[in-house]
Backbone bond lengths (Angstrom), bond angles and torsions (degrees), N, CA, C in turn:
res aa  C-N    CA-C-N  psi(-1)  N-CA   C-N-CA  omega(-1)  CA-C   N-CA-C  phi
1 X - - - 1.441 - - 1.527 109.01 -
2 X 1.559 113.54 138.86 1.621 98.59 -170.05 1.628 87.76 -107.84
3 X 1.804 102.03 173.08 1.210 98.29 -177.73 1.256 119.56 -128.80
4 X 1.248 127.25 120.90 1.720 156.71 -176.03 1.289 97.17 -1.47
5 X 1.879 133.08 110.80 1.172 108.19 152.99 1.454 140.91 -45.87
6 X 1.193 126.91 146.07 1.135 127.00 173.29 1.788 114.94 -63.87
7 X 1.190 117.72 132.32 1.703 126.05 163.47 1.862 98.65 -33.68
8 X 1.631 89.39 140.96 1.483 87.02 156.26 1.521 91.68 -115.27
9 X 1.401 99.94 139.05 1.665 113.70 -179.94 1.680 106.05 -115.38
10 X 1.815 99.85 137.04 1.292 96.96 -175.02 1.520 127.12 -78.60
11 X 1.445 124.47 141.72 1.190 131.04 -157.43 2.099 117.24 -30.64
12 X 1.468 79.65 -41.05 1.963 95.40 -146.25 2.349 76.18 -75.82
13 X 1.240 121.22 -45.96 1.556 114.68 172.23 1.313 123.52 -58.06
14 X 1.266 114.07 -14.80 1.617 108.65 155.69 1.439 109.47 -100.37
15 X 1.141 142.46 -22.54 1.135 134.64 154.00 1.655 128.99 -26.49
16 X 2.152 82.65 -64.62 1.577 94.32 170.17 1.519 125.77 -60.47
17 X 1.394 113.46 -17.31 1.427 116.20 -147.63 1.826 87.16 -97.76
18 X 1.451 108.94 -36.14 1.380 103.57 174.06 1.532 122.24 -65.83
19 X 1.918 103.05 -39.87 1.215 83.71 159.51 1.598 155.33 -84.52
20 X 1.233 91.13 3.94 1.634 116.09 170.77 1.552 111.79 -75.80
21 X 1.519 122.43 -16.25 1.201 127.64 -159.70 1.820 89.21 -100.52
22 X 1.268 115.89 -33.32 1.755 118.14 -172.07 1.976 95.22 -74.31
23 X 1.163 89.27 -53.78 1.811 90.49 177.90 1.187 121.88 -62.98
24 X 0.991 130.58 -25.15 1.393 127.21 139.43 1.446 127.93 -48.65
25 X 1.156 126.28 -65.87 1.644 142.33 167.55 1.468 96.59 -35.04
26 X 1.263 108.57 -46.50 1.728 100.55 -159.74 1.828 94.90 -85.43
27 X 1.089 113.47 -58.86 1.789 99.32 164.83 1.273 117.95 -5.69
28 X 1.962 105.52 -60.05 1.404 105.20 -161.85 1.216 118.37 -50.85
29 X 1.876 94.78 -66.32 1.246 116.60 -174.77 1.554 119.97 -39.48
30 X 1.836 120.67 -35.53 1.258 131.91 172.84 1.556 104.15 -62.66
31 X 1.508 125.35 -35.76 1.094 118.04 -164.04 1.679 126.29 -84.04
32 X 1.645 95.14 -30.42 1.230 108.83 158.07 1.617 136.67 -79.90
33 X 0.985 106.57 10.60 1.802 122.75 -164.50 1.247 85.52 -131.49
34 X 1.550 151.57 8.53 1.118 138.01 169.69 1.354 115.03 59.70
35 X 1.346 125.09 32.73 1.551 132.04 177.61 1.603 99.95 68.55
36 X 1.349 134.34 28.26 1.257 120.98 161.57 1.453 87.47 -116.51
37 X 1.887 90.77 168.11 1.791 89.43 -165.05 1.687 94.64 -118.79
38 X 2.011 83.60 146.41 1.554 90.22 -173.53 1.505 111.78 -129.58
39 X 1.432 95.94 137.67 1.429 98.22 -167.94 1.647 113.22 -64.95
40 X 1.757 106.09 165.58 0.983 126.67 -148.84 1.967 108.28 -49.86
41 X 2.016 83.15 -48.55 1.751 86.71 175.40 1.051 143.03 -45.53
42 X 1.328 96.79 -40.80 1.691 118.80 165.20 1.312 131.07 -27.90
43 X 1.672 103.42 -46.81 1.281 129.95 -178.83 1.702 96.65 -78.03
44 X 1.187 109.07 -52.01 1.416 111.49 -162.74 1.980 117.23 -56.94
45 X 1.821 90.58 -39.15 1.180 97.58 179.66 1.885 120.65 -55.10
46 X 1.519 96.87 -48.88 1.178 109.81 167.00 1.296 133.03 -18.38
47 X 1.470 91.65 -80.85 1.379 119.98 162.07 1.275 128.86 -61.70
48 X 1.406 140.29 2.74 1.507 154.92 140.30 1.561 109.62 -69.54
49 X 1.280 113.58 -45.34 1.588 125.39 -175.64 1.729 91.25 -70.65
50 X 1.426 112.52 -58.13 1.831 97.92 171.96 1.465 134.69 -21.17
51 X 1.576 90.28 -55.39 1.546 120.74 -165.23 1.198 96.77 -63.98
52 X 1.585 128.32 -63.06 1.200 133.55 -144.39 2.060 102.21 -87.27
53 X 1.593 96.44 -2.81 1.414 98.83 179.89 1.311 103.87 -80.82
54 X 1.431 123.83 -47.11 1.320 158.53 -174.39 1.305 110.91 -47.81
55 X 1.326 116.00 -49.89 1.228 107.52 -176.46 1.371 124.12 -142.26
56 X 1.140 104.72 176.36 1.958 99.81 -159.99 1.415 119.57 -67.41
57 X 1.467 125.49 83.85 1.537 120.97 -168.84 1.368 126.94 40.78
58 X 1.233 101.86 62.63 1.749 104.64 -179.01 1.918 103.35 -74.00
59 X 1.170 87.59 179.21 1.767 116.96 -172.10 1.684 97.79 -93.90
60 X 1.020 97.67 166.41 1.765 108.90 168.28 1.021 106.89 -83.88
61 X 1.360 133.20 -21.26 1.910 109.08 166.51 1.099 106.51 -90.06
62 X 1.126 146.78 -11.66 1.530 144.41 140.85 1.635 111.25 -24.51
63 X 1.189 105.89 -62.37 1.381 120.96 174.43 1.661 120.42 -56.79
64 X 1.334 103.01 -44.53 1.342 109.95 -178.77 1.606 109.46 -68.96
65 X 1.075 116.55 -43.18 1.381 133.75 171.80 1.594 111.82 -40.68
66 X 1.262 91.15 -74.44 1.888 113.22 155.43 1.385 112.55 -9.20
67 X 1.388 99.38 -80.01 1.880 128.75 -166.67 1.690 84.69 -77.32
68 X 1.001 147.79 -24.36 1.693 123.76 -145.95 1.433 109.18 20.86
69 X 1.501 105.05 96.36 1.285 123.84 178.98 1.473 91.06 -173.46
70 X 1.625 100.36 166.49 1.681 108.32 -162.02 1.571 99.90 -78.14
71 X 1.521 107.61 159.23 1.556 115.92 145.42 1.688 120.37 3.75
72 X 1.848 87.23 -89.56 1.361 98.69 -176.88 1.626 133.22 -56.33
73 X 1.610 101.44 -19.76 1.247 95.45 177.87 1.250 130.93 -97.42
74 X 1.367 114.12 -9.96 1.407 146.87 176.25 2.053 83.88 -56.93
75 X 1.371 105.65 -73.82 1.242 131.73 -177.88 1.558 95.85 -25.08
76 X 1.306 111.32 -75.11 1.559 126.07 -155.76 1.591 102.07 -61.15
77 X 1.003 108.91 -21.50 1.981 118.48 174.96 1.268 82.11 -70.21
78 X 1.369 117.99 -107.62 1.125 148.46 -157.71 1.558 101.68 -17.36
79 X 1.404 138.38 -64.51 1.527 148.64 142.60 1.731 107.60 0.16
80 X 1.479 114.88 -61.25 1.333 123.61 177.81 1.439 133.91 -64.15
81 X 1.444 102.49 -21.74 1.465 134.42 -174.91 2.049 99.27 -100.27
82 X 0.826 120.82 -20.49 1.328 132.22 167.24 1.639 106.68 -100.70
83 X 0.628 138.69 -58.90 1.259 145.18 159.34 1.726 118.05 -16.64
84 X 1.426 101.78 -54.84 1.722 120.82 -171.05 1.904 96.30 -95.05
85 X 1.359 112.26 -13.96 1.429 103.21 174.80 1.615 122.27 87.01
86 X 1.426 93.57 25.85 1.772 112.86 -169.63 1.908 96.27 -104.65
87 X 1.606 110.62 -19.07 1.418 91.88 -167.10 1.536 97.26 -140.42
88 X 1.119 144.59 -171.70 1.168 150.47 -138.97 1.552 117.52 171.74
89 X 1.539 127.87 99.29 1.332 125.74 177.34 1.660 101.19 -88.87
90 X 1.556 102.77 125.13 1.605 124.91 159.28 1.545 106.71 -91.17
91 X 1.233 103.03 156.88 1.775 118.99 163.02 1.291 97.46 -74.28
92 X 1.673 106.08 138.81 1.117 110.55 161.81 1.128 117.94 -60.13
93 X 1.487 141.18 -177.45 1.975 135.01 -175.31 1.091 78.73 -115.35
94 X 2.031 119.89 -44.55 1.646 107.86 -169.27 0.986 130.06 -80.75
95 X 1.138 135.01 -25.16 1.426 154.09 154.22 1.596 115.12 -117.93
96 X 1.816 111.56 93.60 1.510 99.35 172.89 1.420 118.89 -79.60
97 X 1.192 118.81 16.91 1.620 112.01 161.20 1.559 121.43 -81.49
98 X 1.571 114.14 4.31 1.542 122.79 -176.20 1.073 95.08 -118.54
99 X 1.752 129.64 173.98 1.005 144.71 139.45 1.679 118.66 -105.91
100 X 1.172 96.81 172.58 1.821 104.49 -169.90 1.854 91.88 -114.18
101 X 1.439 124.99 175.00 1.313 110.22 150.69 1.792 93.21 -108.45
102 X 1.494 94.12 174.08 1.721 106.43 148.62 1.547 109.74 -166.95
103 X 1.216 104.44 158.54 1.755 123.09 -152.21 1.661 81.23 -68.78
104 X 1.249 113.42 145.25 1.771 129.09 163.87 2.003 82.31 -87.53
105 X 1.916 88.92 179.56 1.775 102.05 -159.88 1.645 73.90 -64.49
106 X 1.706 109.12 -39.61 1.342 106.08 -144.85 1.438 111.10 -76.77
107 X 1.640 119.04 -5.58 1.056 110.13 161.90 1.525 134.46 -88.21
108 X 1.484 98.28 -7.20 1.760 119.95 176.21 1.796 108.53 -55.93
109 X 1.808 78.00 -42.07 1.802 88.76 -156.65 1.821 105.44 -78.59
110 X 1.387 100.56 -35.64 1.601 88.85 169.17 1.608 115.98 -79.92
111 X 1.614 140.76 -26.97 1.270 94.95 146.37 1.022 128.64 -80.21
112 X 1.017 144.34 -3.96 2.128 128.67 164.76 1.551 98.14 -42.53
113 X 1.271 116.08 -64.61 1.441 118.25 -170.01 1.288 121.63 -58.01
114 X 1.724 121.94 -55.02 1.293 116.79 166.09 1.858 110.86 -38.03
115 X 1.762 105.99 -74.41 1.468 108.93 162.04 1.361 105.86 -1.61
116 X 1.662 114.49 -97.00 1.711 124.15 -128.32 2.275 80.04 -76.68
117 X 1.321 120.64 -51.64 1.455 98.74 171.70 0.916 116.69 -48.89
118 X 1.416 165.38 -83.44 2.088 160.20 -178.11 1.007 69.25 -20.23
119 X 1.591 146.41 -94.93 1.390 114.04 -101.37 1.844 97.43 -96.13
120 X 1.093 149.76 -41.65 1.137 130.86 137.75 1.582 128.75 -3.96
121 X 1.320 103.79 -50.40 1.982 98.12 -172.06 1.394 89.74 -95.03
122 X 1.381 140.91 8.70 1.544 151.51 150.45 1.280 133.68 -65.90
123 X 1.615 110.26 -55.18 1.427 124.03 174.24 1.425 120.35 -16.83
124 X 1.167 104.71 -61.83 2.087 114.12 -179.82 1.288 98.86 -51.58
125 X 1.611 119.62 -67.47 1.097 120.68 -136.72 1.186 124.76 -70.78
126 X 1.398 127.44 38.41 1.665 146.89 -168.05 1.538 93.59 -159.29
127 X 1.137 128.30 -7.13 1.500 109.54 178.96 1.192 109.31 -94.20
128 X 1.360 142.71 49.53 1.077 163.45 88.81 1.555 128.69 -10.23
129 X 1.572 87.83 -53.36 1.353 99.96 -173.05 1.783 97.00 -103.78
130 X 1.342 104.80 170.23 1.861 125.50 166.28 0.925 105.27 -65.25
131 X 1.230 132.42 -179.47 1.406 157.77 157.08 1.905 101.77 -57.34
132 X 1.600 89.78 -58.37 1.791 78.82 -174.61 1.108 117.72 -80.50
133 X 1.688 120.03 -29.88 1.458 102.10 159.34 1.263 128.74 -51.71
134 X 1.108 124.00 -9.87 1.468 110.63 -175.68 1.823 104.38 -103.26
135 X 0.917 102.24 -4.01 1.554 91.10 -177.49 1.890 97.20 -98.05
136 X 1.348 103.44 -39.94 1.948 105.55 157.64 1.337 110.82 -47.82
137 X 1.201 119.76 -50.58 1.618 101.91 167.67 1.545 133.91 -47.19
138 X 1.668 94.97 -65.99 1.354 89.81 173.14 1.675 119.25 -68.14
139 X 1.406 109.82 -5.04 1.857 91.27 177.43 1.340 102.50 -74.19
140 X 1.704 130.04 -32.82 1.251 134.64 156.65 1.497 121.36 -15.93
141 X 1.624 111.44 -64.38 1.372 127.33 -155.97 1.856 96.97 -68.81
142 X 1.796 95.20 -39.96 1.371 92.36 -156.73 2.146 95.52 -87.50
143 X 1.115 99.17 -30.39 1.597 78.99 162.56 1.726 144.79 -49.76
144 X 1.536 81.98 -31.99 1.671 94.84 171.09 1.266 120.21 -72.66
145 X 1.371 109.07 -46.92 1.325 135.36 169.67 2.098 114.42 -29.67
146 X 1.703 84.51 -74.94 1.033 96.54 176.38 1.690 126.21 -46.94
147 X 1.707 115.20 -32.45 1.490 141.10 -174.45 1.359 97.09 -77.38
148 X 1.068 127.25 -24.06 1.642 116.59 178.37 1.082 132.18 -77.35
């Protein structure tokens, strides 16, 4: 079975489409920060606390991998998030020369809260779209996703 060339798409429509994809992002970020602006980490931390909710005690290059960002900086998060008492390095069982992270209660409870706040100052901002548009969207996001 052969398989479907891919579209060639013209330059300046992926351009737009990327930049439609940042203006969006930045919406969010405006929408969830209540129109005050929050730095980049903020987001990042979040989204490390996601990861590490997500899945079964990963490593910091797990994370880094995650973030595509180096070693060290993956590290230097991760440090801060231990630091404030949101995360917790275990020995690995399979390798005790690594550690794993996992969320402390107290890191459960600040993302639940971050969580259940976004998605509250969120609600509207897709009701724009249908029901099926929005699940066409995200099959969008995750098609690309998946292609990468």
């Amino acid at each position: 079975m052969q398989t479907p060339a891919r579209p060639k798409h013209k330059k300046e429509d992926i351009a737009r489409a990327i930049s439609r994809f940042f203006a969006v992002r930045g919406l969010i970020r405006t929408r969830v920060a209540e129109g005050a602006k929050i730095d980049a980490s903020t987001w990042l931390r979040f989204e490390v606390l996601k990861f590490i909710m997500s899945h079964n005690a990963p490593r910091v290059k797990d994370i880094a991998e995650y973030l595509s960002v180096t070693a060290p900086s993956a590290t230097a998060l991760v440090r801060g998030l231990v630091r404030d008492g949101l995360v917790i390095r275990k020995i690995d069982k399979r390798d005790r020369r690594a550690s794993c992270l996992v969320l402390t209660k107290k890191g459960k409870r600040a993302f639940a809260t971050a969580m259940e706040r976004s998605m509250a100052r969120l609600e509207g901002f897709f009701a724009v779209l249908s029901a099926e548009e929005l699940e066409c969207f995200i099959g969008f996001l995750e098609r690309i996703i998946a292609a990468a």
